[in-house]
C-alpha positions as CSV (number, residue, x, y, z in Angstrom):
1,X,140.3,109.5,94.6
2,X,136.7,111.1,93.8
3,X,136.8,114.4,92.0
4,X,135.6,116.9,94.0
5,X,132.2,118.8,92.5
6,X,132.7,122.4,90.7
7,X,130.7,125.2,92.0
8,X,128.6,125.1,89.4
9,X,127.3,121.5,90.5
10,X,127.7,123.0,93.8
11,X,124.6,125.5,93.0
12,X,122.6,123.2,90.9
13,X,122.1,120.2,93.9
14,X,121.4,123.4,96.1
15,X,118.9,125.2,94.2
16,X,117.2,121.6,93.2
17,X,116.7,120.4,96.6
18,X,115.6,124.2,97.6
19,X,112.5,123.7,94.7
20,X,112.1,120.1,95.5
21,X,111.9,120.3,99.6
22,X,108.6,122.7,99.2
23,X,105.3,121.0,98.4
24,X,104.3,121.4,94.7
25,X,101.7,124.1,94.6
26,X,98.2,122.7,93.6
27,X,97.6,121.1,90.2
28,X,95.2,123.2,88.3
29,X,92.5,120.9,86.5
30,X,93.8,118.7,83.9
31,X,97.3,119.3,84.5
32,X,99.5,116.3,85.6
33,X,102.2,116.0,88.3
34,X,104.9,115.3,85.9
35,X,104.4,118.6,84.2
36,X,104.8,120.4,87.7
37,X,108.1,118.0,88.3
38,X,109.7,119.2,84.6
39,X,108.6,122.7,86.2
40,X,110.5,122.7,89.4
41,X,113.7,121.2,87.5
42,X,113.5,124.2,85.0
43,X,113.1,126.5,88.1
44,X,115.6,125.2,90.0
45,X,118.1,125.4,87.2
46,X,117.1,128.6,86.4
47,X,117.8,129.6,89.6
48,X,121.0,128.3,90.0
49,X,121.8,130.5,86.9
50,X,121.1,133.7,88.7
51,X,123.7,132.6,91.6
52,X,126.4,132.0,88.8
53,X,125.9,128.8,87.5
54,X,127.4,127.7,84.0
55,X,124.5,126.1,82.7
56,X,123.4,126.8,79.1
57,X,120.4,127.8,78.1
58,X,117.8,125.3,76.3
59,X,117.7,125.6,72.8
60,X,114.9,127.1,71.3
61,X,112.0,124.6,69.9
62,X,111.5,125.7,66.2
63,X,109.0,125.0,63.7
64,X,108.7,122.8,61.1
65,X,106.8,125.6,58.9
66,X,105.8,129.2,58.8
67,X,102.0,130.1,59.2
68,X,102.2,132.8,56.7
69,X,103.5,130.3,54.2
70,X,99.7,129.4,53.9
């Protein structure tokens, strides 16, 4: 028997198809249309973490230097 989904997958395929049903917005000069996709999925997950979702957040990108090391 399929395992029923948890609430939290539950919010996340509501939220993504709630960003994904509208139209992108339009693409400023230069910027490509997978950039707006990777924008829409962080949008959509990050709303699904205001209505209680259990998703961790990214980690942070860190440096491989300091600036003031020069």
């Amino acid at each position: 028997m399929p395992k029923s989904k948890s609430k939290t997958d539950k919010l996340i395929a509501k939220n993504m198809r709630e960003v994904f049903s509208d139209p992108p917005s339009t693409l400023k000069p230069g910027q490509s249309a997978e950039a707006t996709r990777t924008q829409q999925v962080a949008i959509g997950l990050s709303k699904a973490r205001e209505a209680g979702a259990d998703i961790p957040k990214a980690p942070a990108k860190s440096r491989k230097g300091s600036r003031r090391a020069y």
